[in-house]
Every structure is written in C-alpha cells, then in structure tokens.
LOLUMVO-558026 format. One record per residue (C-alpha): residue in one letter; x, y, z. Coordinates in steps of 0.001 Angstrom, whole numbers, padded with zeros to 6 digits, always signed. Layout:
residues N
AXYZ...
end
This chain:
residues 338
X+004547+012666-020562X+006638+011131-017439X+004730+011264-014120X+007575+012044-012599X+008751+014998-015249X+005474+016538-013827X+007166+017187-010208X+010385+016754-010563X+011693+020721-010553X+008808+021577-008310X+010257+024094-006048X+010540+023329-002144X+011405+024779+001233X+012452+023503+003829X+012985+025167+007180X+012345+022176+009668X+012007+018736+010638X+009587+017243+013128X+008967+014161+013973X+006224+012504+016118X+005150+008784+017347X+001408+006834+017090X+000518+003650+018336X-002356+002189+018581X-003675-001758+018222X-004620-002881+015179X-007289-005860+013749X-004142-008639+013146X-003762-008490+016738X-000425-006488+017261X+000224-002945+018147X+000740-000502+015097X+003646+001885+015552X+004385+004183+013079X+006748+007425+013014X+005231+010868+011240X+007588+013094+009342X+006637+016543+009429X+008970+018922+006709X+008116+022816+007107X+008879+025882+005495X+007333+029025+003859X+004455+028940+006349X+003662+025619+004865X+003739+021547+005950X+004302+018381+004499X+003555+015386+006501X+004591+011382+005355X+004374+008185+007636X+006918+005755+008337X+005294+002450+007938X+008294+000309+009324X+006590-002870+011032X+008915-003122+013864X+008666-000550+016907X+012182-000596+017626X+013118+001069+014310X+010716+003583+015475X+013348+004438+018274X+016368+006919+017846X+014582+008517+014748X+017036+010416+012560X+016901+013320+011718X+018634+014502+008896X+019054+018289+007716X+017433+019197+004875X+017045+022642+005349X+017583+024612+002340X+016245+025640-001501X+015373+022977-003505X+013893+021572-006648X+012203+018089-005487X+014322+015841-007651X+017700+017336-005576X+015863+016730-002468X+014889+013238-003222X+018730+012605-003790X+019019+014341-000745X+017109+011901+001629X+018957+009093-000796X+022283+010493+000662X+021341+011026+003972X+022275+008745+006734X+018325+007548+007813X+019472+004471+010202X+021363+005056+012980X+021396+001162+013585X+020309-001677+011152X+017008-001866+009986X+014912-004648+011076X+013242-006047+007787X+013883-006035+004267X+011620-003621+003068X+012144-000962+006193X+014781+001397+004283X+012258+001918+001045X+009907+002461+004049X+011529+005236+005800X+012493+006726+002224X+009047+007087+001625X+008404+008561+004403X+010559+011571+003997X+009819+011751+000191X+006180+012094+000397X+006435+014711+003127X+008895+016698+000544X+005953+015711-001905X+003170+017285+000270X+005408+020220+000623X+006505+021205-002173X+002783+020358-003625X+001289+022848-000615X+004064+025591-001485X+002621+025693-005061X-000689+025498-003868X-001618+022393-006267X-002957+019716-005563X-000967+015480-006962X-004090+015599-009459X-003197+019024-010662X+000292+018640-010807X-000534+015212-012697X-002756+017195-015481X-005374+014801-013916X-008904+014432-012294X-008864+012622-008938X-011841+010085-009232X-014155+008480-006351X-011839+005657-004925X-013311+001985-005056X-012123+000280-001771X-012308-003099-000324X-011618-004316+003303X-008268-006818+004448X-008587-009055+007204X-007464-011815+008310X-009965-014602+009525X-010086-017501+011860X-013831-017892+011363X-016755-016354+010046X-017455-013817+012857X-015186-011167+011576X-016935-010868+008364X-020274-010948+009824X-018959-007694+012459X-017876-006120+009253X-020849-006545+007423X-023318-005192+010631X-020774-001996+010169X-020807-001766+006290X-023362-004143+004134X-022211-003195+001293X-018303-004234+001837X-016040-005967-000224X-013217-008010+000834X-009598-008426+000630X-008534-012043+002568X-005701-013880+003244X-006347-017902+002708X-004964-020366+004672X-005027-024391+004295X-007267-024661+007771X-010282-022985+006145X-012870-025501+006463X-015257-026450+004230X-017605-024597+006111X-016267-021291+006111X-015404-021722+002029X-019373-022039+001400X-020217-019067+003546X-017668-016467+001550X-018793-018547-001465X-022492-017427-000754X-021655-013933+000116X-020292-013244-003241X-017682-010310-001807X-014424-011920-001826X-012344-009934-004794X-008942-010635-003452X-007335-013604-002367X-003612-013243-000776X-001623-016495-000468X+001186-014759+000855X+003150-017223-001075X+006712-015033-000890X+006631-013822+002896X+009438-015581+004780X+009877-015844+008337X+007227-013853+009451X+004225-014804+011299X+001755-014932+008044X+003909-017284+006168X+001598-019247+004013X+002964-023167+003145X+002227-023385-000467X+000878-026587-002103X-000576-027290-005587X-003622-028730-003319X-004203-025504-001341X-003953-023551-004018X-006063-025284-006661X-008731-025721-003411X-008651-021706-003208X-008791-020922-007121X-011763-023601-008038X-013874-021605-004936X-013182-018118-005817X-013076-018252-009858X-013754-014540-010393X-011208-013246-007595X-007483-011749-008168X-004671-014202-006704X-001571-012414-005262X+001474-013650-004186X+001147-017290-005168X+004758-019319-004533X+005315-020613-007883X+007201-023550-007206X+007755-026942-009204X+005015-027839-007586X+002447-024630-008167X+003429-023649-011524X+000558-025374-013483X-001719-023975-010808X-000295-020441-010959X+000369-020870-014937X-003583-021657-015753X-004554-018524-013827X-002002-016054-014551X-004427-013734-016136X-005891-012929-012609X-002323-013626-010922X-001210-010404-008942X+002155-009374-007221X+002422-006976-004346X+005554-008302-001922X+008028-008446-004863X+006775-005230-006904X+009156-002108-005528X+009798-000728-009096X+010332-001288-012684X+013093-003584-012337X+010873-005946-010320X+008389-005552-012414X+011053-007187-015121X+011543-009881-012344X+008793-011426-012139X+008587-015554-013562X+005962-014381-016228X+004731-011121-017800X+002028-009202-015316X-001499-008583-015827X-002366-007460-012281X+000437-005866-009668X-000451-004211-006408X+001051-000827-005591X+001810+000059-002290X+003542+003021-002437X+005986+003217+000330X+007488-000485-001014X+008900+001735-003713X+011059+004420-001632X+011269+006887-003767X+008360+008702-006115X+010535+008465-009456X+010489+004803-008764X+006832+004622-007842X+005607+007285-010999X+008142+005459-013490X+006203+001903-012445X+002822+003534-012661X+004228+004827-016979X+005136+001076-017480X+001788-000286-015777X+000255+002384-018730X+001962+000773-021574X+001296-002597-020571X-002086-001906-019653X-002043-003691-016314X-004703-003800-013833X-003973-002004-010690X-005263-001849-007380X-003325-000119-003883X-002245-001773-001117X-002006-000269+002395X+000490-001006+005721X-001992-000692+008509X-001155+003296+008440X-002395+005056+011468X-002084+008657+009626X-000952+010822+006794X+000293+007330+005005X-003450+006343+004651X-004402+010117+002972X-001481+009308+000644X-002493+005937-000279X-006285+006906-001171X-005413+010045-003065X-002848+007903-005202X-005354+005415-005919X-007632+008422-006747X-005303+009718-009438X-003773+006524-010448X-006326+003347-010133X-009668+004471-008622X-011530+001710-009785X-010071-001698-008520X-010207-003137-005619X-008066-000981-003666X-006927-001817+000015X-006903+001417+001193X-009986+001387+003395X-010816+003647+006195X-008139+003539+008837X-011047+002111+011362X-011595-000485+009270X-008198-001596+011112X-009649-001423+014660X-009966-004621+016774X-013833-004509+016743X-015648-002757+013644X-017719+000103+015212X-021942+000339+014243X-021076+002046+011208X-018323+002567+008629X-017413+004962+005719X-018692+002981+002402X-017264+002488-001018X-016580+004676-003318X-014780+007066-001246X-015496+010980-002483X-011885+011774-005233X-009164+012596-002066X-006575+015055-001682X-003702+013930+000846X-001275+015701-001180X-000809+019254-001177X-003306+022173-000531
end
C-alpha cells in the first residue's frame, strides 16, 4: 500500500500556531539557527524545525492561519497555499525547508490526536537506528576527540584535495570511514568541492568499501563515477521522485533527508519507489538543534534503520565532543506522535 495513503485522511486540529528561535554553535564552525513550529489543538502538540541555513530567513517568521478541521492531505495543501515568505528566501532549497517544517508539525499532530505513533500508522515496527558521525576535518585531531567520546564510531566525511597522504593512511588504518561526500553539486557555498578525475580516483582507490555521494560527473569524472556507480549515492539533488528520474544514471544508493523534500507525499512516494527499486538508503541530517533531529531518527527507524544514517546525536554537532557520547544503534525512536 502507499505510505502516504496510510496518513493522508488522518484527522487534525488545529487551534494555534507558535513559533520559537534556537541558536547555538555548531562543529563546522558557524552558528546554527533554526525556527520551531509548534501547531496545537485538542489538548495536543505537534512540533517541526525549520532547517533554513541562513539566520535572516529566520527573521519576520510567518505565520499563517491554519486553524480549523482537517484531514492531513487538505492541510498539506494548505501550508502549499499559504504565503510562508514574507521576503525572498535565501537559498535554493529554503522553501522545501520551511514546508517541512510546518508539515511535520501537522504530522506530529495529527499522529498525537490519534494517539499513534509514524510506525503504527505505517503498519510497521520501528527498528534500533544504525548511525554514523559527519564532520568535517582539517586534520586528524577531530577524529581522535570523537573517538575518546565514542570508540566505537563510524564516520561520515567530507574529502577534500588537501588531505595529505598522511591523514589518508590514518582513516585507512582506522577502518570507520563508510561515507565519503565530495560535495561535487554544491555551488557557491563555502564547501564547494573542485572536482577532478585525479581527486576523485585518489579518494575511491583509498576507501574501496565506502558509499560516494555527490560526485560531479563531468567529462572529466564520468569514467571515475561510471566504474563505481554501484556505491555512487545522491543526497543534494534527491527532493522527490522526479529527481530521482533526474539523475545521469539509474540509483543504487540515495540519501534522504527529509526536509529537502517539502512535503510528506513527496518524501513517502520516494521512499515506495526506493522499495521497488530496491535501493539502499541511509538519512541525512541539517545540523538540527531540535524536534528536526527526533524526526530524522524515527524516519530512519521506520524507513532505513540499518545504513549508515547521519542522524547522530545532536551533541555529536558541538564544537568539542564531550567525555562520552550516545553509541550506535540508537534504541527504535518515536519523534512522531504520542
């Protein structure tokens, strides 16, 4: 059956709308703003994040009506209709963003009104969630920090061409990397990563058991990205089915970060095709500071509990790692509903 047939006449209430501000400094060395969404009615509350990168979208927050009787699929067209940016957004990705937000707090709500949880509402069990740890590195010492807090980490990294040889043997030895991000399609931004058939055959021939997202797959690339494409994974490009359809070759490994997608219809219809295709998945996070991160773990709980999911603990994100850290598998999660 459709995911999204499963919640899409679930009754909801809505009486209010509040909306409140966190901030706090993050590992990448910038300061995380993000905007929480709080939807109320019938005694009850559903709570999503806004994940947009830039703080100033985080000022003059809308804040549309949506008070009323609903069935969820009329309230997702609902927040669809409504006017959620008072001035333009800021990146490409920020309207799915602030979409999200609102439509997993109608989500959470209408899931807390029925008193189900996303796994019952599914017809599914949530499962211990499988999580690995992002970061960026300039040298060795992050990893080491990491590994004090958690031995028994995994990692998620983003390559660059001024890794040494050096640093290569040492995540070599370790024998933790599972995800390699060449951030191959980011574009003016500060992680842009200049893609070369060198640089990338250099990262593939050191880490030959690891997933590859985002390569650029250029004139130059393609043979690299080609030979590997069974472990080739897409995250910046994947926001639905339709991008899915996109891509330059057929998928076997996409990365789902949920608020990319806006809309649950778009995110549960691309979870049915990853099903008949029988992709690998894994979840993606956006340096939440809240609710977001509950939502992102109890989708990969449901969905894809067993890859190597980049939904770690929230202080995982902290400038220094703290003496000790949650450990993988995480215990099955329920940011959804009751």
């Amino acid at each position: 059956m459709r995911r999204y047939a499963m919640v899409d006449s679930l009754p909801v209430t809505v009486d209010s709308l509040t909306l409140s501000r966190r901030e706090r400094d993050v590992s990448s060395g910038f300061t995380r703003v993000t905007t929480t969404v709080e939807l109320s009615g019938d005694g009850c509350v559903g709570r999503g994040e806004d994940v947009c990168y830039e703080a100033e979208d985080h000022a003059d927050y809308p804040r549309p009506d949506l008070t009323g009787e609903w069935e969820f699929d009329g309230l997702s067209d609902a927040i669809s209709e409504a006017d959620l940016w008072p001035s333009d957004p800021s990146q490409h990705h920020a309207p799915a963003f602030r979409q999200w937000a609102f439509e997993s707090a109608a989500l959470d709500l209408g899931l807390s009104q029925a008193e189900m949880t996303l796994a019952e509402a599914l017809d599914t069990e949530p499962e211990p969630v499988r999580f690995v740890v992002s970061t960026r590195l300039d040298g060795f010492g992050r990893i080491e920090s990491l590994l004090d807090a958690n031995p028994d980490a995994e990692f998620k990294l983003d390559p660059t061409p001024e890794w040494d040889d050096a640093l290569l043997g040492r995540l070599t030895d370790l024998d933790r990397v599972r995800v390699l991000d060449l951030k191959g399609l980011y574009e003016g931004t500060e992680v842009d990563t200049e893609p070369s058939a060198a640089f990338y055959e250099r990262i593939v021939e050191t880490f030959p058991d690891a997933i590859i997202e985002d390569p650029a797959v250029t004139g130059e690339t393609m043979d690299v990205v080609e030979r590997e494409r069974d472990r080739v994974a897409w995250d910046y490009p994947i926001t639905g089915v339709p991008s899915v359809q996109a891509l330059p070759f057929e998928p076997s490994v996409l990365n789902i970060k949920p608020s990319r997608f806006g809309t649950v219809e778009s995110l549960f219809d691309t979870l049915d095709l990853a099903d008949r295709l029988d992709l690998q998945l894994y979840g993606g996070g956006q340096f939440e500071l809240g609710v977001g991160r509950d939502h992102i773990q109890t989708l990969a709980s449901v969905a894809y509990p067993d890859g190597p999911n980049d939904v770690a603990p929230s202080a995982y994100n902290d400038p220094e790692a703290s003496r000790s850290l949650p450990r993988s598998p995480l215990d099955p999660l329920e940011g959804f509903g009751r």
